[in-house]
PDB file of N, CA, C and O in Angstrom:
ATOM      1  N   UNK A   1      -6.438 -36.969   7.192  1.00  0.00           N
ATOM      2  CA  UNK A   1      -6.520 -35.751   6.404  1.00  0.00           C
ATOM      3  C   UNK A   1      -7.519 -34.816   7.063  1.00  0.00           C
ATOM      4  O   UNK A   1      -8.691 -35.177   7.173  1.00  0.00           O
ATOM      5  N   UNK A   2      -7.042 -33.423   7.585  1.00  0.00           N
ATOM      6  CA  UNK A   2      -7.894 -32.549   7.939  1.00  0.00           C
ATOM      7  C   UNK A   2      -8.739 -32.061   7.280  1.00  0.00           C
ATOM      8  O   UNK A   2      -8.300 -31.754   6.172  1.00  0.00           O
ATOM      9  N   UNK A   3     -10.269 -31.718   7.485  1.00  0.00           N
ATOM     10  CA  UNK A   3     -10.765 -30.651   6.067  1.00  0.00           C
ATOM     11  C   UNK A   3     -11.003 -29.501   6.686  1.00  0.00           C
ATOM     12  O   UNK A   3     -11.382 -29.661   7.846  1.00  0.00           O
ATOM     13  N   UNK A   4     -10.904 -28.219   6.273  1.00  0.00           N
ATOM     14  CA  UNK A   4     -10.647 -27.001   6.532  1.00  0.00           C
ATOM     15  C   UNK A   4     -11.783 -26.686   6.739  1.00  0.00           C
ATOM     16  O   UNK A   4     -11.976 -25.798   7.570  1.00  0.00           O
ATOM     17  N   UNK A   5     -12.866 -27.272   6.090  1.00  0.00           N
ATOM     18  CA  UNK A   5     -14.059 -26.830   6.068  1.00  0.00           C
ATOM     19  C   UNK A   5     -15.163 -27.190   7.736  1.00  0.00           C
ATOM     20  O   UNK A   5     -16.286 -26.770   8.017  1.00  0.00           O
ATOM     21  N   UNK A   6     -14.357 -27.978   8.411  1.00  0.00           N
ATOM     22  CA  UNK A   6     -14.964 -28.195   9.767  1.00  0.00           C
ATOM     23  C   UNK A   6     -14.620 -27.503  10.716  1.00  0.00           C
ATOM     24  O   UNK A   6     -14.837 -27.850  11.877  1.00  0.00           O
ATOM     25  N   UNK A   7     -13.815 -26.019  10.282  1.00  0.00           N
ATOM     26  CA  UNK A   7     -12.938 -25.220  11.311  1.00  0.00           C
ATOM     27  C   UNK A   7     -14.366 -24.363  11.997  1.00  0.00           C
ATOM     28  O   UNK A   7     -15.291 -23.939  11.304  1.00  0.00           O
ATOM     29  N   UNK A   8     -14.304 -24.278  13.024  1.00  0.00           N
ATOM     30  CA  UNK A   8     -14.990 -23.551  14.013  1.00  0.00           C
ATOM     31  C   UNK A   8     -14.256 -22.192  14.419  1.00  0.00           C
ATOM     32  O   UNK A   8     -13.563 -21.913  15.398  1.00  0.00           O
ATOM     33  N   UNK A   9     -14.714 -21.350  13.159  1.00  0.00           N
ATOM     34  CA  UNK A   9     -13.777 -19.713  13.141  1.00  0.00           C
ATOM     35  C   UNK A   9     -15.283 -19.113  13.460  1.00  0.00           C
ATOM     36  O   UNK A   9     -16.296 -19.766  13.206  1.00  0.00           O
ATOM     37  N   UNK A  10     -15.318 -17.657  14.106  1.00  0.00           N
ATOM     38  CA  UNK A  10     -16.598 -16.732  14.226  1.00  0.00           C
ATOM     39  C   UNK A  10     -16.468 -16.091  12.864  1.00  0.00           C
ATOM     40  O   UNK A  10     -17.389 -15.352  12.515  1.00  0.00           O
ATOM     41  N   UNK A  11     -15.663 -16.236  12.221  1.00  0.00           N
ATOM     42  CA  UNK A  11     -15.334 -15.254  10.680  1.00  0.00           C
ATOM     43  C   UNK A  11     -15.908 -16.252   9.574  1.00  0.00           C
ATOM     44  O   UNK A  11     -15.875 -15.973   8.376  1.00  0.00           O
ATOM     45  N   UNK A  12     -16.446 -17.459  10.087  1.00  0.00           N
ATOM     46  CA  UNK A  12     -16.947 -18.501   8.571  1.00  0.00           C
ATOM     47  C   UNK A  12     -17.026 -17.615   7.520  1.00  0.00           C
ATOM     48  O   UNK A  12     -15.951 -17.288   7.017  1.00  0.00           O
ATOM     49  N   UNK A  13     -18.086 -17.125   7.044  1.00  0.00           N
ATOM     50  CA  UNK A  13     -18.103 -16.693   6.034  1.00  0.00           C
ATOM     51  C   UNK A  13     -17.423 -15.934   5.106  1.00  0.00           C
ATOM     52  O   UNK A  13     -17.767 -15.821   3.929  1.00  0.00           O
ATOM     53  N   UNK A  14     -15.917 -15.115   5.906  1.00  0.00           N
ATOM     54  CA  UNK A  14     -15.072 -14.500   5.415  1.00  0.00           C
ATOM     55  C   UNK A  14     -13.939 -15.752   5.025  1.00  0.00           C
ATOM     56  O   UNK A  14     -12.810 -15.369   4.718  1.00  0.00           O
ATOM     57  N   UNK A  15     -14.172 -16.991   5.029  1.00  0.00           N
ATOM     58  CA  UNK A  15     -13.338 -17.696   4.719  1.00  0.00           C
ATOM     59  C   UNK A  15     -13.904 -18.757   3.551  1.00  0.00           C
ATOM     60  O   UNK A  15     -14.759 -19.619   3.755  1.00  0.00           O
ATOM     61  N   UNK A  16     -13.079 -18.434   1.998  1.00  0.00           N
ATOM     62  CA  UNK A  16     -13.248 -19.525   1.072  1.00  0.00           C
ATOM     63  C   UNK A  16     -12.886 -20.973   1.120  1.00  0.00           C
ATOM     64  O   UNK A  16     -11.751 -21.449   1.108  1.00  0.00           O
ATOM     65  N   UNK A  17     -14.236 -21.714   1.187  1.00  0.00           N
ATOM     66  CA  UNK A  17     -13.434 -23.061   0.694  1.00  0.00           C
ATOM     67  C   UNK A  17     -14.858 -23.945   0.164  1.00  0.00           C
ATOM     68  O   UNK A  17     -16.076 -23.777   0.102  1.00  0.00           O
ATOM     69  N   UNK A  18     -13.825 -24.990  -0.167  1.00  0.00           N
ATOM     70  CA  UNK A  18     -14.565 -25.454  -1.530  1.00  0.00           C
ATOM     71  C   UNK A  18     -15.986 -26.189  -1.178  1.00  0.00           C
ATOM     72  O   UNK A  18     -16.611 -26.686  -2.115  1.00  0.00           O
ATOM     73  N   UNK A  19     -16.497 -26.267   0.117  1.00  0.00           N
ATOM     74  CA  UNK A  19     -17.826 -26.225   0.242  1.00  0.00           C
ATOM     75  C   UNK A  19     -18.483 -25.199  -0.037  1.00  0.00           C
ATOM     76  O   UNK A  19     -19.512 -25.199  -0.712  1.00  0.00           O
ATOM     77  N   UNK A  20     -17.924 -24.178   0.483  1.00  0.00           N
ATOM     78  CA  UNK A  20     -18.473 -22.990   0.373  1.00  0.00           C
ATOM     79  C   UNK A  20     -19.305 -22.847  -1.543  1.00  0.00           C
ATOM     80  O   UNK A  20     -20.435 -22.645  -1.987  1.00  0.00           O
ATOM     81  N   UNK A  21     -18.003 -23.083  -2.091  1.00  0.00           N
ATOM     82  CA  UNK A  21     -17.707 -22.924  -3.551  1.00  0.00           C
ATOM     83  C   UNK A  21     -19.098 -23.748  -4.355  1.00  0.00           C
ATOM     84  O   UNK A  21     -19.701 -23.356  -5.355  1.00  0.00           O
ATOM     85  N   UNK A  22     -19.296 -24.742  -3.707  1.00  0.00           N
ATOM     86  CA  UNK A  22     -20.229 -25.842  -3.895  1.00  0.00           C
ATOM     87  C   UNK A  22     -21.196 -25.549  -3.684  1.00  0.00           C
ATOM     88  O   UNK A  22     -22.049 -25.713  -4.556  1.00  0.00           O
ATOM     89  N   UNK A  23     -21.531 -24.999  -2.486  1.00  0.00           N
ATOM     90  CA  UNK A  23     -22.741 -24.469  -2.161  1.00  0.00           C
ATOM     91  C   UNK A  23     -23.446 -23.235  -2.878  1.00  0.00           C
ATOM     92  O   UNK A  23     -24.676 -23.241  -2.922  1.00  0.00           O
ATOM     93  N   UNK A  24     -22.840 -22.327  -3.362  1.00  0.00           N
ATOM     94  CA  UNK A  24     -22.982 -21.325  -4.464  1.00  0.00           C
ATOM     95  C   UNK A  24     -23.237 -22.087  -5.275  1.00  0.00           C
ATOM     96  O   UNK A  24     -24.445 -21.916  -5.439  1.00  0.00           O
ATOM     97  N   UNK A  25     -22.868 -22.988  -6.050  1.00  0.00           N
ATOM     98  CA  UNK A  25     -23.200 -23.474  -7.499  1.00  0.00           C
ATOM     99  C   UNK A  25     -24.332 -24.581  -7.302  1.00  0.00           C
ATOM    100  O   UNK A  25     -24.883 -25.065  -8.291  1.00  0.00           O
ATOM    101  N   UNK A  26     -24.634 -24.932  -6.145  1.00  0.00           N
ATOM    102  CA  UNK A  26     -26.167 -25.418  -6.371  1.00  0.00           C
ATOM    103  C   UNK A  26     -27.221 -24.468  -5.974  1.00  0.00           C
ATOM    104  O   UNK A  26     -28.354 -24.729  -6.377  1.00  0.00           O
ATOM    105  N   UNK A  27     -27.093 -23.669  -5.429  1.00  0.00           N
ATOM    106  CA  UNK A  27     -27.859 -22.631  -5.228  1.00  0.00           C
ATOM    107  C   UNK A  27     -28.019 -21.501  -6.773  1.00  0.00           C
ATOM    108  O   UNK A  27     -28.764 -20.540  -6.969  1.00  0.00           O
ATOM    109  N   UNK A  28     -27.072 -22.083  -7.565  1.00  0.00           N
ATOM    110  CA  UNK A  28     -27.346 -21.177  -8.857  1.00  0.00           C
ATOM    111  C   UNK A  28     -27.024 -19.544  -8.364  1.00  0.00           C
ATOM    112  O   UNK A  28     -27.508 -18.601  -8.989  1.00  0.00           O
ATOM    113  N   UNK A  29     -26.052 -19.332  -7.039  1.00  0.00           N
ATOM    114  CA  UNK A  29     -25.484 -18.271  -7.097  1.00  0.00           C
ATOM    115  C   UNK A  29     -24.414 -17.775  -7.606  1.00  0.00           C
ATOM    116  O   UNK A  29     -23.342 -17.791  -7.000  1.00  0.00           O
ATOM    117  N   UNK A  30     -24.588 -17.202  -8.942  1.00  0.00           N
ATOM    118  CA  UNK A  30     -23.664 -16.923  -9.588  1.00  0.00           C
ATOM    119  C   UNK A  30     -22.597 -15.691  -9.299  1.00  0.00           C
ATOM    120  O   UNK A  30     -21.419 -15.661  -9.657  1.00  0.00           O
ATOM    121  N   UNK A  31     -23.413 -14.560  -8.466  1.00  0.00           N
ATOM    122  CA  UNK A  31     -22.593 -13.226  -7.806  1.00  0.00           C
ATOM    123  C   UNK A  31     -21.623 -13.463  -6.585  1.00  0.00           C
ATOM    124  O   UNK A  31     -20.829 -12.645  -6.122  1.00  0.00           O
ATOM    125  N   UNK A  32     -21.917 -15.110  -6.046  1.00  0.00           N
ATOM    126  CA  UNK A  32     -21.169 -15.637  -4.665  1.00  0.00           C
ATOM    127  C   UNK A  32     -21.896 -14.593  -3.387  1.00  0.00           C
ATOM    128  O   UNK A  32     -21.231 -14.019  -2.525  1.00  0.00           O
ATOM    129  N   UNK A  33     -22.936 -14.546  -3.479  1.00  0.00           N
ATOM    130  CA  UNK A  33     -23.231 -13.592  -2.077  1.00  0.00           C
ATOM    131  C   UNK A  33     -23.634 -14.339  -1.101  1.00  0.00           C
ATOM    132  O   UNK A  33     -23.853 -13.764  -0.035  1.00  0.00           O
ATOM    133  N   UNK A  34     -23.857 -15.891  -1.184  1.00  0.00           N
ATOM    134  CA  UNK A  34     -23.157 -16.637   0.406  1.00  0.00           C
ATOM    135  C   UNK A  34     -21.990 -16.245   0.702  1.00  0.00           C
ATOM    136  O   UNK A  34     -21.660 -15.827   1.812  1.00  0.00           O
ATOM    137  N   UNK A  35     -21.232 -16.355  -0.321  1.00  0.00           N
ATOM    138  CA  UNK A  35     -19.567 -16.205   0.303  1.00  0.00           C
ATOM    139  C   UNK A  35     -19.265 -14.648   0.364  1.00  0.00           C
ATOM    140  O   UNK A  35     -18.153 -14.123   0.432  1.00  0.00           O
ATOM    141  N   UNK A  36     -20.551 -14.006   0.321  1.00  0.00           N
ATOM    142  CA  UNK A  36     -19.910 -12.275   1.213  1.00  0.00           C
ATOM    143  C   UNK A  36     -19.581 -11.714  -0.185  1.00  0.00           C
ATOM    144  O   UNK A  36     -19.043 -10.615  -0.050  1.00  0.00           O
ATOM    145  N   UNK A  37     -19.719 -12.098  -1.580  1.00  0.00           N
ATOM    146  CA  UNK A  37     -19.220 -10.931  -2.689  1.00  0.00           C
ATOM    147  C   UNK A  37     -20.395 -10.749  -3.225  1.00  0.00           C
ATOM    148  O   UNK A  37     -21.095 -11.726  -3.488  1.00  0.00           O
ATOM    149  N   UNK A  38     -20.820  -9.456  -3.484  1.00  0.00           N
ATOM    150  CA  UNK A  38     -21.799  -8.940  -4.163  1.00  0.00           C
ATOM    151  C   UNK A  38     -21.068  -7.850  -4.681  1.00  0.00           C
ATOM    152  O   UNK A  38     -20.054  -7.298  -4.253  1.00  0.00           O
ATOM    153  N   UNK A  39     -22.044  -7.552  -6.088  1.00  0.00           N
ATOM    154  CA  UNK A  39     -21.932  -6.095  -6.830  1.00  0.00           C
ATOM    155  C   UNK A  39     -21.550  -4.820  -5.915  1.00  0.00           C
ATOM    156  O   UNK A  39     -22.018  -4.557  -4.807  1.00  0.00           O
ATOM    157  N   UNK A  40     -20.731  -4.202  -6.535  1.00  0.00           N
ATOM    158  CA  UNK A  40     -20.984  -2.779  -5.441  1.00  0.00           C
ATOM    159  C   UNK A  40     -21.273  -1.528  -5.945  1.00  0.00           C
ATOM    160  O   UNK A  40     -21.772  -1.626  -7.067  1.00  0.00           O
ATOM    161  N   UNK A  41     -21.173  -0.538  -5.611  1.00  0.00           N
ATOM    162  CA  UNK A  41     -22.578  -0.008  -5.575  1.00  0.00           C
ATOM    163  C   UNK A  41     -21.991   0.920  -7.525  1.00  0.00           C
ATOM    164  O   UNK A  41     -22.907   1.241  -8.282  1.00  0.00           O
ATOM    165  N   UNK A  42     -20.742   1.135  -7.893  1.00  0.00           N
ATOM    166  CA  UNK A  42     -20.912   1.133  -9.683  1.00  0.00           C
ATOM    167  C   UNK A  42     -21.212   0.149 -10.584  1.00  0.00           C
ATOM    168  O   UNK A  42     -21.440   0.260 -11.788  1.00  0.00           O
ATOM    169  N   UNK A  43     -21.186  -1.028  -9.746  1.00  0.00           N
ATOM    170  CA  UNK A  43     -21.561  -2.427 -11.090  1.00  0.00           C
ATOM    171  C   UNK A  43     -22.872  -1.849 -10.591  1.00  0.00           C
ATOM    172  O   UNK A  43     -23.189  -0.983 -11.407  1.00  0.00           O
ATOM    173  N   UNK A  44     -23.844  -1.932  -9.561  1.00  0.00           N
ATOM    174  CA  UNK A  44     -25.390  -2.081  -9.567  1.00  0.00           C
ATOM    175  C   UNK A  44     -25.501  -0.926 -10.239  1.00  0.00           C
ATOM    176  O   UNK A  44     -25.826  -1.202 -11.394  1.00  0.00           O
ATOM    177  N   UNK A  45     -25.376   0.387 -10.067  1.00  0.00           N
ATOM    178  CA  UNK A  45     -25.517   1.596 -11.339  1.00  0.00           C
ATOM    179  C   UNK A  45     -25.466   1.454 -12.488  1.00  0.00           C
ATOM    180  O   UNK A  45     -26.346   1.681 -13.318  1.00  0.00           O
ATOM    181  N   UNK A  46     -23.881   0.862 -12.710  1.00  0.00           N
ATOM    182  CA  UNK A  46     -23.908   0.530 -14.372  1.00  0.00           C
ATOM    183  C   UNK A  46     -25.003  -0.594 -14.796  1.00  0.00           C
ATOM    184  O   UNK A  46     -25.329  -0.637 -15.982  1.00  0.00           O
ATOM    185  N   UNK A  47     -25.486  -1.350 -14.029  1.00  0.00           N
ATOM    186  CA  UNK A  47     -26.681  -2.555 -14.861  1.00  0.00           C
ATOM    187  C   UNK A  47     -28.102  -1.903 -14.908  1.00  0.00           C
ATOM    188  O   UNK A  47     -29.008  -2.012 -15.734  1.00  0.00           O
ATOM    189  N   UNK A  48     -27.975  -1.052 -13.527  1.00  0.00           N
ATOM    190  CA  UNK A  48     -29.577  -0.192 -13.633  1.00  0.00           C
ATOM    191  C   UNK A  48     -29.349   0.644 -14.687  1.00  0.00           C
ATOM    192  O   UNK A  48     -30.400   0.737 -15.320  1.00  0.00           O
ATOM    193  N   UNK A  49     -28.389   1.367 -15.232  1.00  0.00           N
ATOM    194  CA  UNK A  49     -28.265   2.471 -16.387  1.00  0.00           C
ATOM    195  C   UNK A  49     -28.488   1.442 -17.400  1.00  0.00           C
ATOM    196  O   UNK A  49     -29.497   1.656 -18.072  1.00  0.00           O
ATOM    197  N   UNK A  50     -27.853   0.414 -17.696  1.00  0.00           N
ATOM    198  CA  UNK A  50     -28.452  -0.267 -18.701  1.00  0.00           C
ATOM    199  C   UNK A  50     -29.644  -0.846 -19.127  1.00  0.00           C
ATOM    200  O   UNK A  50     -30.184  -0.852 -20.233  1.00  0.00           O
ATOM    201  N   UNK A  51     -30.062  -1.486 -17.716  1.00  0.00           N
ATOM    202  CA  UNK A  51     -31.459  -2.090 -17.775  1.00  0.00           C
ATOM    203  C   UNK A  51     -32.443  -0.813 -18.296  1.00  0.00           C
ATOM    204  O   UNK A  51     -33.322  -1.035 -19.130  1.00  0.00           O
ATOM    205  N   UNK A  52     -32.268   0.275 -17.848  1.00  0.00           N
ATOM    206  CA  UNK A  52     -33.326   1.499 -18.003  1.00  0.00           C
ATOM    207  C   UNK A  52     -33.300   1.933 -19.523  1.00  0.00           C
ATOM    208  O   UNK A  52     -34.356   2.303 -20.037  1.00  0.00           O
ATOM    209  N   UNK A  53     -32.216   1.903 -20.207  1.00  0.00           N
ATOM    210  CA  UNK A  53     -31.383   2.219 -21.159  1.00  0.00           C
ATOM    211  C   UNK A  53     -32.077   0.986 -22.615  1.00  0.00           C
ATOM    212  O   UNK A  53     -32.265   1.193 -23.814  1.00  0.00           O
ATOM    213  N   UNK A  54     -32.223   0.114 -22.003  1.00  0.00           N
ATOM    214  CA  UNK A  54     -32.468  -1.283 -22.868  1.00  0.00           C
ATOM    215  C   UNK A  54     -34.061  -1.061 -23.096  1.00  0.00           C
ATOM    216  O   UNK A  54     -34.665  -1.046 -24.169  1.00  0.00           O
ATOM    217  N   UNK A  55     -34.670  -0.859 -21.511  1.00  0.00           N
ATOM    218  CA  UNK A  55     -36.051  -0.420 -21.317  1.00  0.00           C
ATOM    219  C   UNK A  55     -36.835   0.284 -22.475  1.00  0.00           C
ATOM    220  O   UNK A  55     -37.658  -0.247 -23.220  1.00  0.00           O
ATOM    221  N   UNK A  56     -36.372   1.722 -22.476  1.00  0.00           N
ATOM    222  CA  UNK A  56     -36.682   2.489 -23.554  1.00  0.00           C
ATOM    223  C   UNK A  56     -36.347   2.004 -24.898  1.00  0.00           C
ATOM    224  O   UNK A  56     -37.236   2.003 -25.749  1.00  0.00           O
ATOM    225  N   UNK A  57     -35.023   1.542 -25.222  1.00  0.00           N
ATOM    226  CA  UNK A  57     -34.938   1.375 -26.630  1.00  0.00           C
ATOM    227  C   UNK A  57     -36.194   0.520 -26.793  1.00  0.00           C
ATOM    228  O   UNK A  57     -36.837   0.739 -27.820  1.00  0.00           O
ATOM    229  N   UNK A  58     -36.604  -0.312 -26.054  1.00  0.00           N
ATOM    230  CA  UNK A  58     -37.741  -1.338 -26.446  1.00  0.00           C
ATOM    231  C   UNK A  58     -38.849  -0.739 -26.560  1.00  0.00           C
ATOM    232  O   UNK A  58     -39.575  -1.089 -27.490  1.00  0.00           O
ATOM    233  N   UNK A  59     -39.275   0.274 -25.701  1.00  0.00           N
ATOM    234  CA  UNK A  59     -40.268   0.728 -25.757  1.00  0.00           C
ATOM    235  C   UNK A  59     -40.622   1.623 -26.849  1.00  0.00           C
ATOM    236  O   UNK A  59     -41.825   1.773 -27.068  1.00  0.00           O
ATOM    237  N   UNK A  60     -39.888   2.159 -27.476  1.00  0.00           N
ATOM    238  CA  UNK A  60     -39.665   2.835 -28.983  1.00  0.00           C
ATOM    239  C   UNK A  60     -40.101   1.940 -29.894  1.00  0.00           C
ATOM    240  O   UNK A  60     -40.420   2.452 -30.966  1.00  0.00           O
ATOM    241  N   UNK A  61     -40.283   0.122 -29.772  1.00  0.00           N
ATOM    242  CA  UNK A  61     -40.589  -0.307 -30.952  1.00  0.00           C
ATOM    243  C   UNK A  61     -39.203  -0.592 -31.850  1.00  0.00           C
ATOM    244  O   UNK A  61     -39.183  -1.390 -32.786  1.00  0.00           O
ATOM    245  N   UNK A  62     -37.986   0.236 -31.387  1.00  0.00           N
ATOM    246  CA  UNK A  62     -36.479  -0.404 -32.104  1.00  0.00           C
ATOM    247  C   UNK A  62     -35.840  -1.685 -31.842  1.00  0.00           C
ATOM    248  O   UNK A  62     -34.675  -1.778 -31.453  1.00  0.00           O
ATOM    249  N   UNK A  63     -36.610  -2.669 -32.056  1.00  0.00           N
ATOM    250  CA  UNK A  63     -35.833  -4.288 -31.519  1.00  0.00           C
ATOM    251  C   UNK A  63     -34.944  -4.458 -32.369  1.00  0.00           C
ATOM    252  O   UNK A  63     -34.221  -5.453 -32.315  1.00  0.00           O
TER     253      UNK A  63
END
């Protein structure tokens, strides 16, 4: 049985597999940015508008 995961490509990281998959979940990476996916650049806006957004309501004393 071959495992895919011993392939010697220059593109590793553009390629999923279930080490990969493994390796994210002990690392407690939940966004997968070993495996090359991160937020882009409207999810990081929309969480900073919120985080800032959450910020103030707190700071008002409105919990």
């Amino acid at each position: 049985m071959d495992y895919h995961d011993d392939i010697d490509l220059p593109e590793f990281r553009e390629l999923p597999t279930y080490k990969r998959m493994c390796i994210c979940i002990l690392k407690n990476d939940h966004c997968c940015k070993y495996m090359g996916f991160s937020p882009n650049k409207i999810n990081r806006e929309l969480r900073f508008n919120a985080l800032q957004e959450y910020a103030a309501y707190t700071a008002d004393g409105n919990t």
